[in-house]
C-alpha positions in Angstrom: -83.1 -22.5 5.8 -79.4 -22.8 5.7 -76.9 -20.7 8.4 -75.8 -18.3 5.2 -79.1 -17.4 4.5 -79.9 -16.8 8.1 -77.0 -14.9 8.5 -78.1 -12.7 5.4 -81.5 -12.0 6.4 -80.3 -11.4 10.0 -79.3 -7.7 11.2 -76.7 -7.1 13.6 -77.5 -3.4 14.7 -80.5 -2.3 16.7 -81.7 -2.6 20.3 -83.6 -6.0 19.4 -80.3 -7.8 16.9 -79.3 -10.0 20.1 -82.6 -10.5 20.9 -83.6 -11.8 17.5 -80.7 -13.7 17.1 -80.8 -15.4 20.7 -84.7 -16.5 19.6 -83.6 -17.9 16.1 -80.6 -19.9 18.0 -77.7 -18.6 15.3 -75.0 -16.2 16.3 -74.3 -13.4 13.7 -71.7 -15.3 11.8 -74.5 -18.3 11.3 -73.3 -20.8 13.6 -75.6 -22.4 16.1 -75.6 -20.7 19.7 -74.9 -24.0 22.0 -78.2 -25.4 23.8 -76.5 -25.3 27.2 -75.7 -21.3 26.6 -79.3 -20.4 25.2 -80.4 -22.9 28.6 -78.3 -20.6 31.5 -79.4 -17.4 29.8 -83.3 -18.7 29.4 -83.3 -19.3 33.0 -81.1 -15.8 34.2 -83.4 -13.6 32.2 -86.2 -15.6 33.6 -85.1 -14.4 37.3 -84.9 -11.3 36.1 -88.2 -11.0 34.2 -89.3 -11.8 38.3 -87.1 -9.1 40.0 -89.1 -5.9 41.4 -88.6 -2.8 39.4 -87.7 0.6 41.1 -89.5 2.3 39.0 -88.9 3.4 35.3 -87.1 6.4 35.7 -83.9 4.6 37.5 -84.1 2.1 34.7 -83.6 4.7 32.1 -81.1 6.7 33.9 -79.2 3.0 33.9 -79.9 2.5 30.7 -78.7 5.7 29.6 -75.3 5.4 31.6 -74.4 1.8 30.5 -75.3 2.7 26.6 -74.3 6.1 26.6 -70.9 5.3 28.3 -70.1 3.3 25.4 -70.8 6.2 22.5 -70.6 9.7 24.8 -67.7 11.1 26.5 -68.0 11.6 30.0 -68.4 15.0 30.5 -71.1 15.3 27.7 -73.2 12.5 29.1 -72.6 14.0 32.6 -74.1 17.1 31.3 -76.4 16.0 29.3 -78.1 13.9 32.7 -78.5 17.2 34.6 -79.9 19.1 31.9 -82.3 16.4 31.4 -83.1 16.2 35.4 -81.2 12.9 35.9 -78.9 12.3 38.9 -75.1 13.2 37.4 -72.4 10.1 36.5 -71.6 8.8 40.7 -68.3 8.2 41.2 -68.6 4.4 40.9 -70.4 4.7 37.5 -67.4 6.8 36.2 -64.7 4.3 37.7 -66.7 1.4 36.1 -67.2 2.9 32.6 -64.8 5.1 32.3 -61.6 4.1 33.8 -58.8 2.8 31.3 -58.8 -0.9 31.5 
């Protein structure tokens, strides 16, 4: 299978795109992803796959924050935390995600 036709049949929106294309080896654009970059991420998300979990509300209040930060204004995802009984935006999370680089 040639890169152009991976490229076709390969979305790039979704939770799983990256995923998908970090498995197949081909960036979006078709190129090959270079064996030493697939090799350091293979071995940090194998760390990771070993690291003790909090518990799976805290990972979806991060979740929510570093996703929702991207799409949500800060005020509406602040709100929309409480009113879902989630701690509100710290003052670290706001400075990180929110601050004008």
């Amino acid at each position: 299978m040639t890169a152009e036709t991976n490229q076709e049949n390969q979305t790039t929106t979704g939770a799983d795109a990256i995923d998908e294309a970090i498995s197949r080896g081909i960036d979006f654009d078709g190129s090959p992803i270079p064996p030493t970059k697939l090799e350091l991420y293979h071995k940090v998300m194998a760390l990771e796959a070993s690291r003790q979990r909090s518990g799976v509300s805290n990972t979806m209040r991060s979740r929510i924050v570093r996703i929702g930060a991207k799409h949500i204004p800060q005020a509406e995802l602040d709100e929309m935390l409480k009113e879902a009984d989630f701690a509100p935006l710290k003052d670290k999370e706001i400075a990180f995600f929110y601050s004008k680089k």
